[in-house]
C-alpha positions in Angstrom: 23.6 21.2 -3.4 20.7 22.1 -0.8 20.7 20.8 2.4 23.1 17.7 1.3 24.2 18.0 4.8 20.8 17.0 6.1 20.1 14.9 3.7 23.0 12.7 3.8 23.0 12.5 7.2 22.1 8.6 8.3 19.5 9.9 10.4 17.5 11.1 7.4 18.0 8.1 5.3 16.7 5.7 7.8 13.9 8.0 9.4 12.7 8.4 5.2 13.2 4.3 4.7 11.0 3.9 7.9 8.4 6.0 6.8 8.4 3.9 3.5 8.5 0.8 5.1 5.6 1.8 7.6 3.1 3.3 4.4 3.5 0.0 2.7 2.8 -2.4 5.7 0.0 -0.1 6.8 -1.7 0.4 3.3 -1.5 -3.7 2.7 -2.3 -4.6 6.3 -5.7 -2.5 5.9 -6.5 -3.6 2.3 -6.9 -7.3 2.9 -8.9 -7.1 5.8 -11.0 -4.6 5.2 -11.8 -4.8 1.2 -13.4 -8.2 0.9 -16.0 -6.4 3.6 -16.4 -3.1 1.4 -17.0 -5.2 -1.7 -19.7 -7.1 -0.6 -21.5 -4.2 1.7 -20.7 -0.8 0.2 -20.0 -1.6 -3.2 -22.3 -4.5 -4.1 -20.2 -7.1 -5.4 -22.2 -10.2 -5.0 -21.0 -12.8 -2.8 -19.3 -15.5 -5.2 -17.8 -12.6 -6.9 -15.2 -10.8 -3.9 -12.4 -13.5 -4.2 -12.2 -12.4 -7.5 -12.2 -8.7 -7.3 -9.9 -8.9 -4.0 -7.2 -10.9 -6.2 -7.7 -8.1 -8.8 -7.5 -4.7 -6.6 -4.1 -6.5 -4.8 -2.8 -6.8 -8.0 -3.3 -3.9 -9.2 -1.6 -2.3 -5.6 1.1 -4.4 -6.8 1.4 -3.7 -9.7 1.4 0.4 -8.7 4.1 -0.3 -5.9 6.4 -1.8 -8.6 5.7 1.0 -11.2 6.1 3.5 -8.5 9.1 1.7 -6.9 
């Protein structure tokens, strides 16, 4: 096969899992922070509502990583 060599190599395989691991701790670690803020500013969620529609965009992430997983 292609490049098996290179990607066999243990190098590759834990360089591509860090890179993984990184994209999912980055993407979440932005997302709760930041989204209760955009709902209620940019989107116009009303105040009483953003709990609601935070718990529903994170599981909807979730339930993306596990399909894409």
């Amino acid at each position: 096969p292609y490049l098996l060599e290179i990607r066999s190599s243990k190098v590759f395989i834990i360089f591509t899992v860090a890179v993984a691991v990184f994209t999912d701790i980055f993407l979440y670690g932005i997302i709760v922070p930041v989204i209760p803020f955009a709902l209620s500013e940019r989107s116009g969620v009303a105040e009483d509502q953003v709990q609601k529609w935070v718990s529903v965009l994170l599981s909807v992430y979730g339930g993306a990583l596990l399909v894409g997983s």
